[in-house]
C-alpha positions in Angstrom: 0.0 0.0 0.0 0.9 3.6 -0.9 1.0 7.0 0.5 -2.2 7.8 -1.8 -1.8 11.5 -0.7 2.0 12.1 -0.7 2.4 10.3 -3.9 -0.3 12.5 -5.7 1.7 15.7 -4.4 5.0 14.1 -5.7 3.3 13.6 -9.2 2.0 16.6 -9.2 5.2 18.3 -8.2 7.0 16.5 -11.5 4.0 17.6 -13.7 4.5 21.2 -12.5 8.1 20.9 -13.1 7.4 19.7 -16.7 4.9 22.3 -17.5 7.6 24.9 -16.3 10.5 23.6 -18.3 8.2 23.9 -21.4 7.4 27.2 -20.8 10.3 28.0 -20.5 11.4 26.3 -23.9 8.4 27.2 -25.5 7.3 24.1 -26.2 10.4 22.8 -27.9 12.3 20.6 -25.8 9.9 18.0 -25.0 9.3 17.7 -29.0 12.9 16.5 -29.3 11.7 13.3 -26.7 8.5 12.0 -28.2 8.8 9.0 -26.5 6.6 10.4 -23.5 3.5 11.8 -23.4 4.4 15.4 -22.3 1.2 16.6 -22.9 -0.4 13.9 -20.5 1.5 14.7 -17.9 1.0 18.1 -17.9 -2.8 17.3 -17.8 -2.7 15.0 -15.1 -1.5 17.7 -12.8 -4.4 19.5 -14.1 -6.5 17.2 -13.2 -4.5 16.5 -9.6 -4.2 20.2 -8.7 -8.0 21.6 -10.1 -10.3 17.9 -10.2 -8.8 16.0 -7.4 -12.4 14.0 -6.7 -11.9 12.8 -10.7 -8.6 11.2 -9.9 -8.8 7.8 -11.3 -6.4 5.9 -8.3 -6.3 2.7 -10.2 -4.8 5.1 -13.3 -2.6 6.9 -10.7 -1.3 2.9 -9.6 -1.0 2.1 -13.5 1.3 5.3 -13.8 3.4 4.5 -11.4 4.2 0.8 -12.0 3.7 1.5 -16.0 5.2 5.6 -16.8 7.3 6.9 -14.0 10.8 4.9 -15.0 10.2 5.9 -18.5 9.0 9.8 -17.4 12.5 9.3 -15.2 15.0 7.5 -18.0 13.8 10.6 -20.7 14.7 13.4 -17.9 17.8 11.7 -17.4 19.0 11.6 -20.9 17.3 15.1 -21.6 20.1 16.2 -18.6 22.7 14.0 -20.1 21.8 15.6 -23.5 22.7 19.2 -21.8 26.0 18.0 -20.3 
């Protein structure tokens, strides 16, 4: 069993990160890694942060066991990338 509340802040905290960084690249960074759904992301911490009696917990379970290594892997090699 999970923290259900810390680990929506924690997703919501790399969602808000993600939405910064491509406002702050005007939308072109994430374009060069289309192997994530950037655009996802950034809605599911729309959805955390303004609909949070929608969340879908089994699709917050799925994202974790199914998305997160993959979300983590592109931001390391979109860091290594920089280096």
């Amino acid at each position: 069993m999970y923290d259900e509340k810390l680990v929506l802040i924690l997703l919501k905290q790399i969602a808000e990160a993600i939405k910064k960084v491509d406002k702050i690249t005007e939308g072109t960074l994430f374009d060069k890694y289309p192997d994530i759904d950037w655009k996802g992301a950034k809605g599911f911490r729309d959805i955390i942060a303004h609909q949070y009696f929608d969340v879908d917990h089994e699709e917050v379970f799925s994202i974790i066991q199914n998305d997160l290594q993959s979300i983590l892997d592109a931001i390391n090699k979109i860091m290594n990338d920089f280096d």
